[in-house]
N, C-alpha and C positions, 0 to 999 in steps of 0.2 A: 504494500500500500504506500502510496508517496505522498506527501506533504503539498498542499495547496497555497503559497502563499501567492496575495493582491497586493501589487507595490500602490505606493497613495494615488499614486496619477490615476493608474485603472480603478482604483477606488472610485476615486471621483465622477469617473469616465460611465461606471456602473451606474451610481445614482441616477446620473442623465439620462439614461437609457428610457422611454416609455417602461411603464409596468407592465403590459402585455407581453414583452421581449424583454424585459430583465427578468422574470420568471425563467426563461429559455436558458436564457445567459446564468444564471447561476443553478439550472440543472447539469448543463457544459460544466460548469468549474466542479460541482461536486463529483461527475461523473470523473473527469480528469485524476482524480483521486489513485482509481483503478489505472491509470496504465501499468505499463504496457499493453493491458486486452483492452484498449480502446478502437478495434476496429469499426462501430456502431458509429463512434464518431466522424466527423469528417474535419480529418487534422491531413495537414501537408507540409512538408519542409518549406523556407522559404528561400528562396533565388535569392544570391546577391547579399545577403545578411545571413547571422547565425538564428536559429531560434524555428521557431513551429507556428501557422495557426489555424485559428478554430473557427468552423462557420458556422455559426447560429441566423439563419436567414441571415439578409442582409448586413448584418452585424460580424467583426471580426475580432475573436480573440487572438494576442501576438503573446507567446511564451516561450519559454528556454526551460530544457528538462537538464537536472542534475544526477547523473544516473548512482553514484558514487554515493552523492545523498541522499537518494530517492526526494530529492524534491520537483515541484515544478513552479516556477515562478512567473507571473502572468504581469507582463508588462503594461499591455494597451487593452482597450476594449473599446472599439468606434465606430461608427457606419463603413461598408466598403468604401463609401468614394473619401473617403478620408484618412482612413488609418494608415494609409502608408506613404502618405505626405509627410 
């Protein structure tokens, strides 16, 4: 089981979210829990930078997994057309 931690920014980033889709958005981060068997989810490595993310509808979780710690740390959480600005 690995460790979920929310740096402040995605904190933040979470609140903002509609309630309709932060419900989604923090079934993603509890699920995240369980990797490695996160095949259900739809994670992808990311091009061009280190780290992973997560698609909850339109919404994009950006993380870096620490395998060594079993943690996973969740940096962003934003609409697609913006997170990776």
């Amino acid at each position: 089981m690995f460790e979920v931690y929310i740096g402040e920014k995605a904190t933040k980033q979470l609140h903002a979210i509609p309630v309709r889709f932060r419900t989604e958005v923090e079934w993603f981060l509890k699920e995240l829990a369980s990797y490695p068997s996160t095949r259900h989810l739809s994670i992808k490595k990311l091009h061009g930078e280190p780290g992973y993310r997560g698609r909850v509808g339109n919404y994009r979780i950006i993380f870096h997994i620490d395998g060594k710690k079993q943690t996973v740390f969740v940096t962003r959480i934003k609409d697609r057309k913006d997170v990776y600005r």
